[in-house]
Every structure is written in C-alpha cells, then in structure tokens.
N, C-alpha and C positions, 0 to 999 in steps of 0.2 A: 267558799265565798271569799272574797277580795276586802282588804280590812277598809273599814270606812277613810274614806281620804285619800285612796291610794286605784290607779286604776290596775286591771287585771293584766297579767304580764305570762306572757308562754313561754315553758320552761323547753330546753333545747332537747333533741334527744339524748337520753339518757336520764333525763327526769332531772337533774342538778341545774339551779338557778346560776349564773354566772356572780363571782362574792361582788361589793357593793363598790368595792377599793381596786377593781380591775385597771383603772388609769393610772394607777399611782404607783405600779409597778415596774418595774427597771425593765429597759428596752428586749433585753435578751430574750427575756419571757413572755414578751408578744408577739404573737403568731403572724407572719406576715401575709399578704394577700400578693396572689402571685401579681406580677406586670402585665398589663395585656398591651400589644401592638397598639400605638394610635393610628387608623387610618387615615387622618387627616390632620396632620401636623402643621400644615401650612396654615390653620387657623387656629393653633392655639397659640399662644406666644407668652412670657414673663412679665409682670406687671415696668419691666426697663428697657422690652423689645418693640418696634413698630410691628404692627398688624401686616401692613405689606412688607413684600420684600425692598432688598436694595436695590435689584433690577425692575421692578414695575415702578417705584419710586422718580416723577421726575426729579432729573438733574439740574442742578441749580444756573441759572443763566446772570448770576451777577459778574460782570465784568470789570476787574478790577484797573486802575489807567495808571498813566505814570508817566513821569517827564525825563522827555530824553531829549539830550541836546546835540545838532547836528552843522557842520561848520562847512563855511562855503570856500572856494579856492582861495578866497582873500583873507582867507581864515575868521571872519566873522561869522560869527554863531548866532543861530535862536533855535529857543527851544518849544518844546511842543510836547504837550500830554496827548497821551495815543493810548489805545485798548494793550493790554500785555499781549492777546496775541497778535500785533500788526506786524505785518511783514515787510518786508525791504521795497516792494512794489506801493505795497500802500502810502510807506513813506515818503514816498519820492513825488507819490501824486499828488499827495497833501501840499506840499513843497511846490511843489509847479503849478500851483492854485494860487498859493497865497502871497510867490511872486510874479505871479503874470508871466511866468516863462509860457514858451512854446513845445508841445510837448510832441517830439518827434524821435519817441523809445528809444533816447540814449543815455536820457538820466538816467542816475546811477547811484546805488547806495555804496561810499567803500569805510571799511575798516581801517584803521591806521594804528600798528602797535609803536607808539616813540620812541619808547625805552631798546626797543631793539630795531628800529628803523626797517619794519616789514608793515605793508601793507596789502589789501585782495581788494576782490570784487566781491560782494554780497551778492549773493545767489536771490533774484526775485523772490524766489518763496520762502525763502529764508526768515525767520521770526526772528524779530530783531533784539528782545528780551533774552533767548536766547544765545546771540552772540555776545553781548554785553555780560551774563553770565557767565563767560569765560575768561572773562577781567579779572587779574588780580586785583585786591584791596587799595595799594600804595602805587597803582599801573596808571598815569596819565595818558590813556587809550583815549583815541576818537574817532568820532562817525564822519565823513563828508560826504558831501551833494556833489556831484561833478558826471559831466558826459562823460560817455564809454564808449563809442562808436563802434568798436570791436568786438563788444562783448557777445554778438551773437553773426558776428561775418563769416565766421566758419562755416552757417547753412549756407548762406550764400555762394561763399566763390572758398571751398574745402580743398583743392586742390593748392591754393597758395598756402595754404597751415598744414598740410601735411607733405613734405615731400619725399619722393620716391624711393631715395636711398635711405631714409628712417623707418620704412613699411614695411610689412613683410605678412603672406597672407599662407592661410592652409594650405595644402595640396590639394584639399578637394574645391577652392576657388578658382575661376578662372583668370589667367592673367592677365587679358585687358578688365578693369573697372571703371565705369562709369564713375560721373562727380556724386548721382543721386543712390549710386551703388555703396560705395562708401560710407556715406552716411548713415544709409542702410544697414552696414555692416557692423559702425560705434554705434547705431543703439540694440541691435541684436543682440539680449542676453549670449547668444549659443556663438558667436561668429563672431568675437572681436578679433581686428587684427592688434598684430602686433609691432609696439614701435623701440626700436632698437637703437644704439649711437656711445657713444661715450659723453662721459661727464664727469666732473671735481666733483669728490665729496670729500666731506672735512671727517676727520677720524674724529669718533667719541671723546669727550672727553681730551682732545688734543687741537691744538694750532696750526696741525698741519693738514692739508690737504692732497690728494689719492686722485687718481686719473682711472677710472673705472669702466669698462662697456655693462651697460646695461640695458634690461628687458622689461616694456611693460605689458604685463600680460594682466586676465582677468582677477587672477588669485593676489597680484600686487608687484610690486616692484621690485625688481632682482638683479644681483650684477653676478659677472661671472668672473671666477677665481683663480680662470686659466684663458688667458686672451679674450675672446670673443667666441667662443665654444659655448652651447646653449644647451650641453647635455645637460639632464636634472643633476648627474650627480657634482657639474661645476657650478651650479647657480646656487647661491646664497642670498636669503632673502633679504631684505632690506626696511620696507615698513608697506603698510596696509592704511587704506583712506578711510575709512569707513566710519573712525573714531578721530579722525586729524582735520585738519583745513591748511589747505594750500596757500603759501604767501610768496609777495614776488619780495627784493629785496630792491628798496629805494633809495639806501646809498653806496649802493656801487663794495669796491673793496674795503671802503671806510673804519665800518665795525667787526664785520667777518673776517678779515684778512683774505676773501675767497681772490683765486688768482687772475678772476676775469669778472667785468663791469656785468654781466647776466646771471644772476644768482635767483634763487627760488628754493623753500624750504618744506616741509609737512612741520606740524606745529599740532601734536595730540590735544585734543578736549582737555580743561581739566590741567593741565599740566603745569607744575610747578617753577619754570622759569627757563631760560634760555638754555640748558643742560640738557633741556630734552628734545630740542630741536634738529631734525633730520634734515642738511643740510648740502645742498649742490649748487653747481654755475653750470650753464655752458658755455660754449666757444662763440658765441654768435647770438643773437636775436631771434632769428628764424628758429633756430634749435630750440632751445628756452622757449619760445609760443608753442611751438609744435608739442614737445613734453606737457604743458602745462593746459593745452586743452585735450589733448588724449584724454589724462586725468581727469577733468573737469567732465568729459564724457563716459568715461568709466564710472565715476561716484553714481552723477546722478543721469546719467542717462536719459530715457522717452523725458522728464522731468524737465531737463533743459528744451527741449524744442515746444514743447506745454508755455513752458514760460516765452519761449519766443515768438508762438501764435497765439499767446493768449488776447493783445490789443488787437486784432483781427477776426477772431472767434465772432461769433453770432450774425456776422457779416455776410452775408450770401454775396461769391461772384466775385469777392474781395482778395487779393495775395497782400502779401506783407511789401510786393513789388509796387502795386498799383493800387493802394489806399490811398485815398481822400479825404480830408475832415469836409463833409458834409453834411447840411442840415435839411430835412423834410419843411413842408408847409406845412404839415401840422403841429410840427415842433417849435416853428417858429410862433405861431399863433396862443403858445404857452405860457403861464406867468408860475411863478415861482413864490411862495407862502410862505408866511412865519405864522407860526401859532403858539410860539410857545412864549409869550407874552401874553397880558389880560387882553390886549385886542391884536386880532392879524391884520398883517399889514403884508405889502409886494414888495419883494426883496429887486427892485428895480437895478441894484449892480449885479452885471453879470457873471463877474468875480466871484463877487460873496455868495450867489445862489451855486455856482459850483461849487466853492467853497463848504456850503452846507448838503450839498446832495452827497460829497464824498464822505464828510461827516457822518454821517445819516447812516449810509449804507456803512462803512466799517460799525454803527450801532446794532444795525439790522444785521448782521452777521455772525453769523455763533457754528460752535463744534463738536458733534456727537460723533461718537467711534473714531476719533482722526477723519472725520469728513467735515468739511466746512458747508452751511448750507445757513439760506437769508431766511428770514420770520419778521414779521410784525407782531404774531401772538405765540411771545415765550414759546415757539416751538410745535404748536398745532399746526400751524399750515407752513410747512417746509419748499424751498424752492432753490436751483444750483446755481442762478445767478441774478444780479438786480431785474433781466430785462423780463425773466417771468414771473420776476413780483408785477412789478410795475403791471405786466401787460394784464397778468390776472383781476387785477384792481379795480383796472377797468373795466370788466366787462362781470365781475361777480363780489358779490357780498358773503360776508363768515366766513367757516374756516372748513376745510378740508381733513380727514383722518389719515392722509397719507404725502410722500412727497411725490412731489411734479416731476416728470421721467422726460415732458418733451415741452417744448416751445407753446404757451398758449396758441398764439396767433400763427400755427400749422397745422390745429387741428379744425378741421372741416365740421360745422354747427348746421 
C-alpha cells in the first residue's frame, strides 16, 4: 500500500525506484534521449524567429525620396524630391511638366564631372541615385536638362555613324548590309561587328600620349602591339564597360593635354579620382561618334532601342516617324481630381493635373526581382504600365492574385 499522502508510483524494470535527487545530478550522468528528425521544421521556429519565412514574407514598399538638384543651360538650378529609384527618363518628364516645355524626346538628363571637365549622356533608364553615388565627397558634379537630338539617330539614319572603313564583319556575313541589317547585327549578342581605326591614348600614369590602332570587339576594347595586326597574340587589352561609364571631354586639349579637340574616356564605378581614368582622342568628330556609340551599343544593347520606343509603345499603327500628340473625345471629356485635401476639388490647370498624374504614377510604381511593375494596393494587383491600371479601374473592382500579362482593353468580354 502507498503511504498516506503520497500517490502510488511504478517502479521501472528492474524493481529499483529512481533516488529522489535525480535532477540535481551533474550533466554527465544523464542519460540522454536520442534526436529524432523534425519532419516539419518550417513550423517550428525560436521564441526571436518569425513563423514565416523570408521569402513568403511581403517586401516592404516604403519608398524612401530625396532631393536632387538639376541645372538648366543658363546654369540655373531647382531642385526636386523624387523616389530614390527614379530614373533619368522620369526626371526629365517631371521637368518638362513643370516648365511648360514641349516634349519632343530629346530632353535629356546629362552628368557633368567639373573638376575634370568630362561630361555624358544619362542613359534613360539609368537611376539617377545611382549615378550621383559615384560622386566623390569634395566632387562639385552636376546634373543638367538639355536637348540631345542625337542621342538616339543612329536608329534612324546608322549608316552616317558608322562608316565603312571603321567596320569589319565575319566571314560568314555577307558583304552587302543593309541599314536595318546592321542594326540587327549591334544588338545581336552572337554577331557583333567589329570597329577598328586608330586613336591617342595617354600612357598610365604619364603626360604623354601613344597613337594606337585599335579593336572593339565584344570581349572589350583592344589595341594592337604590332601595326594593325589583329592576331590574338598582338592584341593587348585595354579596359572593359561593364563596371565603367563612358565620357566625352568638354574642354578640348585644355586639362588632358590630349593632341586633338575629340577626346572621350571610360571612367570605372567607384573609382578614386582622375588616376584611373582610361583615356583617348580621335582625329576627327565622325571617328570619336562612331567609337562612342559602338560602345554605347555594346554595353547595353536591345536596352537602348527599349528606351528609344518606349514614348511610342502602347500605340497601335504609331513609328517613332509618324507620332502625333493626340487627344481622344473621351479624354477630352475628363476632369482631373484632388483628393488629398478635406474637400476635392478640379485641378482645372492643365499643367498641374500633369504635373500630378506623373507624380502619381512614379508613386504607383514599385520593384520586385529587378522588375518594375505599378500597384494601387501595396502589390496585390500588379500591372507593366500605367495604361493597364488605369484601363482595369475602369471596368473592375478589388484586387487580382496575380499580374497582368496583356492589355485590358484587347481582351474580348
């Protein structure tokens, strides 16, 4: 019997009761229990882990802004808070809003480095946060607004930017090419040609400049060591794009000492000051464009002609030849809202209601995986550009679990 006050307790095999002081004994002496697999680890987690993972977890949509200042050819400046990721396009359009310019895609964002008198083009898709983080501390760098009329004529009329004694194509191409062939051919990863000629470089580290023939091929830029011989084993490299940005040079032989008025440099990411700058002229103007949009087509490729039809995109029946700003009757019959005041009111200037649409949409705009895609709701109903928000809006309510693949107003109801 079980003593009064104590319930009854079963002693293990063996008959011997476990002693009373078995806790209090040193680790050694405790028999461990073996591990068993968890089969489901995804739901247990540490009283300092979240339950879900990091990947089911949404990604945060706060966008942080910031003011950047952009200078016009009279050299007067304003400045503008924009989303950190805005791009060199978006910029320009904001700007052509809010002064009443005419926008006939030649505005232009450029970079201007002072201190060493090189200036580019900003690449439309270019984030502008980005290039700005390649400023040194004590670097009085600036941005300017200015037409570019050029910057995208090479689709157009390619045979005046590449000429014939600078080409040189495979053996297995044929040797008449077309203008749309060519083109064909700079953005074909497998088939680029190649552009050859001579050019000044400035030696490392020296004051003197070197009269070089050189090659641009896909792999990067190369001179050769022995005339104009293109065997591998005369070609020594020279530098690669991929981490650099191309600049032209805007005062002539001034600071360079280069021996001819058309100078153009690569300028690495990141780099620490005028030391590491890779440095040439050509003989002439034609030469110098011809190099310098090769390049610009090698880097980025399909990208550039992306950015050159993108103001034509969505446009049915439209070329970049024979656009028109035109306005629908049903667009005109539209009025334009404030709501973000206690009462709405009709933004009756027409200015400012662009003004706020462009607004708006660089709001509406966000980026999962390196894709950019517009939302109203933090990311549930996804869409590739403003015109299949808008047009969805219209015609439905709530949200969607997936993104939009094609034009509302194409698909048959």
């Amino acid at each position: 019997m079980a003593a009064p006050g104590r319930s009854p307790c079963l002693a293990p095999p063996g008959g011997a009761l476990p002693p009373p002081d078995r806790r209090k004994k040193k680790d050694a002496n405790i028999l461990e229990i073996p591990s068993i697999p968890n089969p489901f680890p995804e739901l247990c987690c540490s009283p300092f882990a979240s339950v879900l993972s990091a990947s089911l977890l949404p990604k945060a949509t706060s966008r942080k802004k910031q003011v950047i200042k952009v200078y016009s050819e009279d050299d007067t400046s304003r400045a503008l808070e924009v989303p950190s990721d805005i791009t060199a396009r978006d910029v320009c359009q904001l700007l052509i809003l809010k002064n009443h310019y005419i926008d006939d895609h030649s505005w232009t964002l450029f970079e201007q480095l002072t201190h060493t008198g090189l200036g580019r083009a900003i690449e439309d898709h270019e984030l502008v946060m980005e290039v700005q983080s390649n400023w040194g501390m004590e670097e009085e760098n600036r941005l300017y607004f200015k037409k570019y009329y050029a910057k995208y004529e090479f689709f157009k009329n390619p045979v005046s930017f590449f000429p014939d004694h600078m080409m040189s194509f495979s053996s297995e191409t044929n040797a008449a090419i077309s203008h749309s062939g060519m083109l064909q051919m700079f953005l074909n990863s497998s088939t680029y040609p190649e552009i050859h000629g001579y050019l000044h470089a400035k030696e490392q580290g020296k004051k003197s400049w070197k009269k070089l023939y050189f090659l641009l091929r896909r792999s990067g830029l190369y001179f050769s060591t022995k005339g104009t011989s293109k065997e591998p084993r005369h070609l020594q490299f020279f530098c690669e794009f991929s981490n650099s940005d191309m600049y032209m040079s805007l005062t002539g032989k001034k600071i360079s000492g280069a021996p001819t008025n058309y100078g153009f440099c690569f300028k690495p990411n990141k780099s620490g000051g005028t030391r590491d700058l890779k440095q040439l002229c050509a003989d002439d103007e034609q030469s110098r464009t011809c190099w310098m949009t090769a390049v610009r087509l090698l880097k980025y490729g399909m990208q550039l002609y992306q950015n050159y039809m993108q103001p034509y995109q969505g446009r049915s029946g439209c070329s970049p030849l024979t656009i028109t700003p035109m306005r629908s009757i049903s667009e005109n019959s539209l009025v334009a809202m404030d709501f973000s005041g206690h009462r709405s009111r009709i933004i009756e200037n027409p200015t400012e209601a662009l003004s706020v649409a462009v607004e708006e949409g660089l709001a509406w705009r966000l980026e999962d995986d390196g894709k950019l895609f517009y939302t109203l709701d933090d990311g549930h109903t996804r869409f590739t550009d403003l015109i299949q928000l808008v047009e969805f809006y219209q015609l439905n309510k709530g949200v969607l679990p997936c993104k939009l693949k094609h034009y509302c107003a194409r698909i048959a109801v």
